[in-house]
C-alpha positions as a printed NumPy array, in Angstrom:
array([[124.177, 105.514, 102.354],
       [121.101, 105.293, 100.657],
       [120.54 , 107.592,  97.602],
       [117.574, 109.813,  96.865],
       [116.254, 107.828,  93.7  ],
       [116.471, 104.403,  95.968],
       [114.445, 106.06 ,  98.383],
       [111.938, 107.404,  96.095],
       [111.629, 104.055,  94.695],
       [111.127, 102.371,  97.808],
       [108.497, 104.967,  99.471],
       [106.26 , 104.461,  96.558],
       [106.86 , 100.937,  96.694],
       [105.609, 100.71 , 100.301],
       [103.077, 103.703,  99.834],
       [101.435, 100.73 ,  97.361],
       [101.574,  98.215, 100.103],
       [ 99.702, 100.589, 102.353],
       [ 97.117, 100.937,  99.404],
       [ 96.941,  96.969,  99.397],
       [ 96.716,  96.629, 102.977],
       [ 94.   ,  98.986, 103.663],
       [ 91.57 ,  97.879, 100.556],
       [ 92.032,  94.351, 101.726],
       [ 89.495,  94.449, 104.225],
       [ 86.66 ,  97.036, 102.424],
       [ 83.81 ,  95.319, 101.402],
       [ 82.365,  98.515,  99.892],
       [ 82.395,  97.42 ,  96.47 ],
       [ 82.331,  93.272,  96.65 ],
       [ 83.721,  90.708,  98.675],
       [ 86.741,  91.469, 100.717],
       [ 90.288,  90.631,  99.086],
       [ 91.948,  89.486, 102.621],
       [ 94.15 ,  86.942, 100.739],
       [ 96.046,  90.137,  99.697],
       [ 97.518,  89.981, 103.838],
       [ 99.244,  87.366, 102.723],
       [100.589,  88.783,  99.66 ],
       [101.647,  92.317, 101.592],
       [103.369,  90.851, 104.596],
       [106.165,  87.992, 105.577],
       [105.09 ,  84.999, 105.903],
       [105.944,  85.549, 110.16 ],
       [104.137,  88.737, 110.221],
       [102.571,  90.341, 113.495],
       [ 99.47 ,  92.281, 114.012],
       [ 99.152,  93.803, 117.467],
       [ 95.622,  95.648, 118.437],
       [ 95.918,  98.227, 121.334],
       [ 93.123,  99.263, 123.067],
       [ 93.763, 101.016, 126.331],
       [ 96.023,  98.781, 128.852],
       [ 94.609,  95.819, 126.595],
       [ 97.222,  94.177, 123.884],
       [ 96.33 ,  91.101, 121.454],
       [ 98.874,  89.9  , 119.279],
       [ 97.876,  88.382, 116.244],
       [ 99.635,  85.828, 113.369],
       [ 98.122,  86.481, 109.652],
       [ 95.971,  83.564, 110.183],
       [ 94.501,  84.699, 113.544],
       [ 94.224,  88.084, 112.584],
       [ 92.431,  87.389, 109.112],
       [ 89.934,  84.817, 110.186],
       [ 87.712,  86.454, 112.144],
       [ 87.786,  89.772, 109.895],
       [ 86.838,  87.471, 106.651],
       [ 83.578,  86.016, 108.532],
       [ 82.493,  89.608, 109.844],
       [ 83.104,  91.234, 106.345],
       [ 81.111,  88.487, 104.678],
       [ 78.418,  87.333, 107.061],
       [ 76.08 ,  90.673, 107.148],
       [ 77.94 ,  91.869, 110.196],
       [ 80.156,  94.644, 108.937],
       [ 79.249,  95.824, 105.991],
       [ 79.663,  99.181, 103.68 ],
       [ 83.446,  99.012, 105.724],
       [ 85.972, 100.712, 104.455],
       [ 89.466, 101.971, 106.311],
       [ 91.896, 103.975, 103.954],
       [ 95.015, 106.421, 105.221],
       [ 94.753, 110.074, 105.657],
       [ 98.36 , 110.842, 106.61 ],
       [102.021, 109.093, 106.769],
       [105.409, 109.781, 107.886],
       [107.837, 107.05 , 106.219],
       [111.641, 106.461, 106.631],
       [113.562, 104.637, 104.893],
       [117.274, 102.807, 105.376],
       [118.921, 100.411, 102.949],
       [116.82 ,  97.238, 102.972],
       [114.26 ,  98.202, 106.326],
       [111.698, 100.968, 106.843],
       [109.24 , 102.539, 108.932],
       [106.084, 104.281, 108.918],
       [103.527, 105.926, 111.506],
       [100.131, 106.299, 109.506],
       [ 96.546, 107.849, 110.458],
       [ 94.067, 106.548, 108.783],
       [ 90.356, 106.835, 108.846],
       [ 87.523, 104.289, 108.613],
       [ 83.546, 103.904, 108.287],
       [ 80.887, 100.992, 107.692],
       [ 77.781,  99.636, 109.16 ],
       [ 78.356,  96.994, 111.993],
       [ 74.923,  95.19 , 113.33 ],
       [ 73.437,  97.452, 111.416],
       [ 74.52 , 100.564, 113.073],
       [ 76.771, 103.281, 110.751],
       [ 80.338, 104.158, 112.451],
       [ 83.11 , 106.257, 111.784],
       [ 86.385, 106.173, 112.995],
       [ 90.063, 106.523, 113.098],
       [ 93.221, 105.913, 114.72 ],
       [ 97.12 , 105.488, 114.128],
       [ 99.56 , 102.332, 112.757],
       [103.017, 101.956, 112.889],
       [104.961,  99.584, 110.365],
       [107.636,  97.986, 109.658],
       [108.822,  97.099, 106.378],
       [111.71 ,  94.989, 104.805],
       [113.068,  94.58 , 101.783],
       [112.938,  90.732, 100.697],
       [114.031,  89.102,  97.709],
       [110.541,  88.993,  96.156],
       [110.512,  92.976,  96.977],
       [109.539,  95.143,  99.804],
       [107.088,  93.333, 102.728],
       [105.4  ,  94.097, 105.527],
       [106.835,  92.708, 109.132],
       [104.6  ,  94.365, 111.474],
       [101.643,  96.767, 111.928],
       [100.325,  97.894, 115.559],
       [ 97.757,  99.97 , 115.821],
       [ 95.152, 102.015, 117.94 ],
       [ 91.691, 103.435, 117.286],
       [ 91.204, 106.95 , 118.282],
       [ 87.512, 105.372, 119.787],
       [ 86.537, 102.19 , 120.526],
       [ 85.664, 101.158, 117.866],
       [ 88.412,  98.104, 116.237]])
C-alpha cells in the first residue's frame, strides 16, 4: 500500500500538471504554450469533448491544431481556463482526478465566461507522472 509521503509527493506532482495543462492554452499574457500538451501527456493520449448526446474524441495532434490557430489568429483572444476545485486519488503508479474549472476570453470579439468539469487520468511513467486522458464538459455551450 501506498504511504502518505508517496502520495503527497505524487498529488503535488500532478496538481503541477494540472497547472501546465490549463496555462497551455491562455493567451492572456503572449502566445499560447500548446507544445506543453505534449510535454504533460503520453505520447497516446485522449481528449474527449462532451457536449450533450454529442462525443468527439481527439489525439494530441487533433486536439491541439485547431486550438493553436484560434488562440493565435485574432479569434479567441484574452482566453484563459484555470481550475477552481479538484478531488484527486491516488494508487501506486495510476491516479485520478475530477476537476471544475473556470474559463473567460473574447471569441469573435464577443467576452465569455464559462465553466465546466474534467476527469483525468494519470500514470506514473519512467520520465515521471503523465497524463493519459482528460474528458470534459462545459457547464454552457460554450467549448
Amino acid at each position: 500500500m501506498p504511504n502518505r509521503r508517496d502520495s503527497d509527493v505524487a498529488k503535488a506532482e500532478l496538481d503541477e500538471l494540472m497547472r501546465l495543462f490549463f496555462s497551455a492554452f491562455t493567451n492572456t499574457d503572449g502566445p499560447p504554450r500548446t507544445h506543453r500538451i505534449h510535454e504533460v501527456f503520453i505520447p497516446e493520449g485522449t481528449i474527449i469533448s462532451q457536449t450533450g448526446d454529442k462525443t468527439v474524441v481527439y489525439d494530441l495532434g487533433s486536439f491541439i491544431t485547431p486550438r493553436q490557430q484560434i488562440l493565435t489568429d485574432g479569434t479567441l483572444t484574452e482566453f484563459a481556463e484555470w481550475e477552481v476545485g479538484e478531488q484527486t486519488e491516488v494508487y501506486g503508479s495510476i491516479a485520478h482526478r475530477f476537476s471544475e474549472y473556470r474559463k473567460s476570453g473574447v471569441q469573435n470579439g464577443r467576452r465569455f465566461e464559462g465553466g465546466g468539469h474534467k476527469t483525468i487520468q494519470f500514470v506514473r511513467t519512467p520520465a515521471g507522472w503523465r497524463i493519459s486522458s482528460i474528458a470534459w464538459e462545459d457547464d454552457d455551450a460554450t467549448n
